[in-house]
Backbone as numpy.savetxt, mean C-alpha at the origin, in Angstrom:
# Nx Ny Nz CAx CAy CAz Cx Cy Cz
-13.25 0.17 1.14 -13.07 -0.77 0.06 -14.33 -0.79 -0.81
-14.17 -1.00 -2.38 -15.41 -0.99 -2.84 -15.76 -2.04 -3.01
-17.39 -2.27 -3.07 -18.08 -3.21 -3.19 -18.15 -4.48 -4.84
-18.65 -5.42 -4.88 -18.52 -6.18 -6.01 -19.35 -4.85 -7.21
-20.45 -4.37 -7.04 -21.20 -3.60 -7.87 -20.09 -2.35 -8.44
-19.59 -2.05 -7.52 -18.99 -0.67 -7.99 -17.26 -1.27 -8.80
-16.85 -2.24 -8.18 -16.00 -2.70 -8.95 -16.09 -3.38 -10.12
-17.22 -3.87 -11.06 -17.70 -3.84 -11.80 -17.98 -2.54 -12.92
-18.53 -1.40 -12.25 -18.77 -0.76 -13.33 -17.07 -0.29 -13.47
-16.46 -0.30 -12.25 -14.85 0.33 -12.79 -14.42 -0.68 -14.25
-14.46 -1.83 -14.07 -14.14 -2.69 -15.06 -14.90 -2.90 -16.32
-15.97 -2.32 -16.55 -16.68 -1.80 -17.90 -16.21 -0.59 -18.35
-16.00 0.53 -17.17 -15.31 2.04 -17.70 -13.86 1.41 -18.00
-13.17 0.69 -17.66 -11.71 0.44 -18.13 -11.88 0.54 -19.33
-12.77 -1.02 -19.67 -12.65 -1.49 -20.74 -13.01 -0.87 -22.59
-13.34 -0.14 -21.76 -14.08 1.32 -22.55 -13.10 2.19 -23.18
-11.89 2.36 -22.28 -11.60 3.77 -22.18 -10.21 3.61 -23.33
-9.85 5.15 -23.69 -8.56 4.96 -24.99 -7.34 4.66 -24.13
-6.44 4.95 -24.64 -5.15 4.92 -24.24 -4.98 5.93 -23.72
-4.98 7.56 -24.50 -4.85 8.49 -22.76 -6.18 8.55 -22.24
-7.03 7.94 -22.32 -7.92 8.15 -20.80 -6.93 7.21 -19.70
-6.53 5.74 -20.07 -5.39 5.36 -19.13 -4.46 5.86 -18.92
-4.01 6.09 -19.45 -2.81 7.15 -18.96 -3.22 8.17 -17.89
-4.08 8.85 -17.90 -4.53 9.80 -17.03 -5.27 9.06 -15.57
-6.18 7.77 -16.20 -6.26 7.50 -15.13 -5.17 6.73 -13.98
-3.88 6.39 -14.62 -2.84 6.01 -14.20 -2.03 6.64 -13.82
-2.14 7.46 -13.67 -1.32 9.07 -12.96 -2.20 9.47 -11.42
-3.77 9.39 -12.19 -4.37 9.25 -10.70 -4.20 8.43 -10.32
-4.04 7.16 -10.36 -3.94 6.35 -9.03 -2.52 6.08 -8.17
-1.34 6.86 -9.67 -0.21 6.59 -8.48 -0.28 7.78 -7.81
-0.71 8.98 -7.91 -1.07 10.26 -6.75 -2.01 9.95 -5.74
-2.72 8.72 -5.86 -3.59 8.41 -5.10 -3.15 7.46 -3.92
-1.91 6.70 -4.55 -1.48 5.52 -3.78 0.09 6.35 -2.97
0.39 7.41 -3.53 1.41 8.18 -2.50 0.74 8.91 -1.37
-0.20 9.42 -1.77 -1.13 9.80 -0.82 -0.98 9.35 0.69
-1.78 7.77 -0.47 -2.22 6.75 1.21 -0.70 6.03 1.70
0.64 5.83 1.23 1.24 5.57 1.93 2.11 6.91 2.20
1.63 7.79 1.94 2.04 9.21 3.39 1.36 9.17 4.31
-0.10 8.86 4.37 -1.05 9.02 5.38 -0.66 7.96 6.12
-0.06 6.58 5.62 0.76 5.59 6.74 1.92 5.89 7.55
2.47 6.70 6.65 3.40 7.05 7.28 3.62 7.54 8.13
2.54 8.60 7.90 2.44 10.14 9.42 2.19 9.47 10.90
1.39 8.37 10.54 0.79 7.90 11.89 1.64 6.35 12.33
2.69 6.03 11.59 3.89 5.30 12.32 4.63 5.83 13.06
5.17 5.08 14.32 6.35 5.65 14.85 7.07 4.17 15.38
8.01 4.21 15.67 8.85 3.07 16.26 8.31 2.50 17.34
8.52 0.80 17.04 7.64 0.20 17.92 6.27 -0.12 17.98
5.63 -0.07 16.57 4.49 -0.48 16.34 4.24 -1.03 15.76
3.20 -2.60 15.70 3.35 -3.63 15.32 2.50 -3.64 13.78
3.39 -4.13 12.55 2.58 -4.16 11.17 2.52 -5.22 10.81
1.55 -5.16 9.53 1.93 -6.47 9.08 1.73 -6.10 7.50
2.17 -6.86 6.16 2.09 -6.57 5.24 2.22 -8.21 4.72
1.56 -7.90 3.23 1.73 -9.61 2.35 3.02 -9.64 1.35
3.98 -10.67 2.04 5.61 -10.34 1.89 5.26 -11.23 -0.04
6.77 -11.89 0.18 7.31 -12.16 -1.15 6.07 -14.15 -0.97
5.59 -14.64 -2.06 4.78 -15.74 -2.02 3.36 -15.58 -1.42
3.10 -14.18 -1.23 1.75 -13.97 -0.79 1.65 -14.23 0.70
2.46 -14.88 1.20 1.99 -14.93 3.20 2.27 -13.51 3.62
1.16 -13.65 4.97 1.22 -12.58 5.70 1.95 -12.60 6.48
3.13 -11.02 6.73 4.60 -11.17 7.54 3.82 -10.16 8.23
3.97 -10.27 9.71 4.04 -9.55 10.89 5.34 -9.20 11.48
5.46 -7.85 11.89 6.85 -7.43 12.62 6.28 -6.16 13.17
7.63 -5.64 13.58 7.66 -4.01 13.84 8.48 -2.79 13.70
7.85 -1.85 14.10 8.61 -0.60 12.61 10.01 -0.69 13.56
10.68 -0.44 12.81 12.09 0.04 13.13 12.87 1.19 13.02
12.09 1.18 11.60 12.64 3.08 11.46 11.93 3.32 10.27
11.52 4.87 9.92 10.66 5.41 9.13 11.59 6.20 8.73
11.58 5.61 7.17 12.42 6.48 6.29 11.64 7.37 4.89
12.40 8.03 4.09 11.73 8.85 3.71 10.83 8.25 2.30
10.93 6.76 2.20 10.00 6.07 1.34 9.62 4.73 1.74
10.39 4.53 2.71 9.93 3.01 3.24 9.81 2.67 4.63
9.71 1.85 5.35 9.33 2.03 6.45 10.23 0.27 7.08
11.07 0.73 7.57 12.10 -0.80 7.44 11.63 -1.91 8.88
11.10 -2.65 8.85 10.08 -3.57 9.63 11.33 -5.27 9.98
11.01 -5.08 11.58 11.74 -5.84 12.12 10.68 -6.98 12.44
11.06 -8.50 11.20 9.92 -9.32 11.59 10.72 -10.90 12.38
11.52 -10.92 12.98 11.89 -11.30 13.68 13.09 -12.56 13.10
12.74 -12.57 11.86 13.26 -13.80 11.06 14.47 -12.74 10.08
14.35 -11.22 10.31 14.85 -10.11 9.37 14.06 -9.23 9.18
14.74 -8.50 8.85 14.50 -6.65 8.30 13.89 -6.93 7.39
12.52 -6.02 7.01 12.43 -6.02 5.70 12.42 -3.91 5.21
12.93 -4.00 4.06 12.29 -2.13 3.44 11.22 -2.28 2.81
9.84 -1.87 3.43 8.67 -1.89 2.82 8.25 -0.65 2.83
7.24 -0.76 1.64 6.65 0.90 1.21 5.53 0.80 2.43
5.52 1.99 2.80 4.36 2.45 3.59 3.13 1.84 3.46
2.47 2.35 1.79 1.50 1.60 1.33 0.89 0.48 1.60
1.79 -0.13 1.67 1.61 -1.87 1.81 1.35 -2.46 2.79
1.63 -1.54 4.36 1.96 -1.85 5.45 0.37 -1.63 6.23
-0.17 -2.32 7.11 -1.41 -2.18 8.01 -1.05 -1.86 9.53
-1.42 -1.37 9.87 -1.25 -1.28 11.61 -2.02 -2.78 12.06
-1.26 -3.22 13.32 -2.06 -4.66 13.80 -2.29 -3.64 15.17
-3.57 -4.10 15.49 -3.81 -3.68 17.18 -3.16 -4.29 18.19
């Protein structure tokens, strides 16, 4: 995670930048954010406990149920949810 300093200068280079420099940099970050919820993905398997920040901002805890080919469908005891990989944390 980055620090207050470095998230700062990101938010001076934003504010800086044209319209296709965003654009471009908005292409990197959704290649960046499929990335990391493939890299969640690889290392789920059924039966392992997640947790993610549902609909109103609380934190929902459950467990995987099945890994599909964009979401990862999480049994939190109250219901199913289809959540993106991304979003999802491993709990120990």
């Amino acid at each position: 995670m980055l620090n207050v300093t470095e998230m700062e200068t990101i938010n001076k280079l934003v504010s800086s930048m044209s319209l296709e420099d965003i654009k471009m940099v908005n292409e990197r970050m959704s290649l960046q954010r499929t990335f990391l919820g493939k890299d969640v993905m690889r290392s789920l398997v059924i039966g392992d406990k997640v947790s993610f920040t549902g609909r109103g901002g609380r934190l929902v805890t459950g467990t995987v149920d099945k890994v599909k080919i964009k979401n990862v469908l999480v049994d939190t005891g109250m219901g199913r949810w289809n959540v993106p990989a991304s979003m999802l944390t491993k709990v120990a």
